[in-house]
C-alpha positions in Angstrom: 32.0 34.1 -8.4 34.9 33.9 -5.4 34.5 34.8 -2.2 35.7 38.5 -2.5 32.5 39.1 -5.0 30.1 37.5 -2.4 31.2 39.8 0.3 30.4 42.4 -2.0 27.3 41.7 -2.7 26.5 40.3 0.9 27.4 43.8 2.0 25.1 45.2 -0.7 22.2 43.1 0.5 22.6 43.7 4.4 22.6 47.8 3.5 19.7 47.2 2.0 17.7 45.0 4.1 18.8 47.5 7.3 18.2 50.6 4.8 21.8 52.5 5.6 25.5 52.2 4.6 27.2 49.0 5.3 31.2 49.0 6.0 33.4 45.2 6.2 33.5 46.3 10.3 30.1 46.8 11.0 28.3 44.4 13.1 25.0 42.8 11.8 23.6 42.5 14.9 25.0 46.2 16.3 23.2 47.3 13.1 20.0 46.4 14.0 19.6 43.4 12.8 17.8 40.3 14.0 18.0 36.4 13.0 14.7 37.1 10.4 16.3 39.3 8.7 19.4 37.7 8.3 17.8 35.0 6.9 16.5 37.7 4.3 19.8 38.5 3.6 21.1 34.6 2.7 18.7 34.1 1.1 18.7 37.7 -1.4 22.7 36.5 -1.5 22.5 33.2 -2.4 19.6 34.3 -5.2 22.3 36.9 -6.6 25.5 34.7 -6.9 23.2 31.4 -7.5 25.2 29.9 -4.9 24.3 28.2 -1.7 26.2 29.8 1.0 25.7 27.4 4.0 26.1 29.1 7.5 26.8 33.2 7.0 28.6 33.4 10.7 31.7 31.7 9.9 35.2 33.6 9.8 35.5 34.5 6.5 32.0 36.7 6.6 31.9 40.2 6.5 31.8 41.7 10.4 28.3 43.0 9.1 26.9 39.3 9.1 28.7 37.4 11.6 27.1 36.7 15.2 28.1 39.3 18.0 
């Protein structure tokens, strides 16, 4: 699975951990998110793509996971 599938389903899993639509722009944190649940969300990712994912905030996440 490449990177473009994982943002797909990273953006799958943070709309449903925060229970709303998710767009590429959005901003975890703006979202209502906090760092327990984005822990939730690695970890629900790296369970679907069987891949570890290391740090989420880098520059090549979604706007919807990355740090404010």
């Amino acid at each position: 699975m490449g990177p473009t599938e994982i943002k797909v389903v990273a953006l799958e899993v943070v709309g449903e951990v925060l229970q709303q639509q998710v767009r590429n722009t959005d901003n975890f944190l703006d979202l209502g998110g906090h760092s327990f649940l984005a822990v939730q969300v690695a970890q629900a990712v790296e369970q679907r793509v069987a891949k570890s994912l290391g740090p989420v905030a880098d520059s090549s996440a979604p706007d919807a996971l990355r740090r404010g």
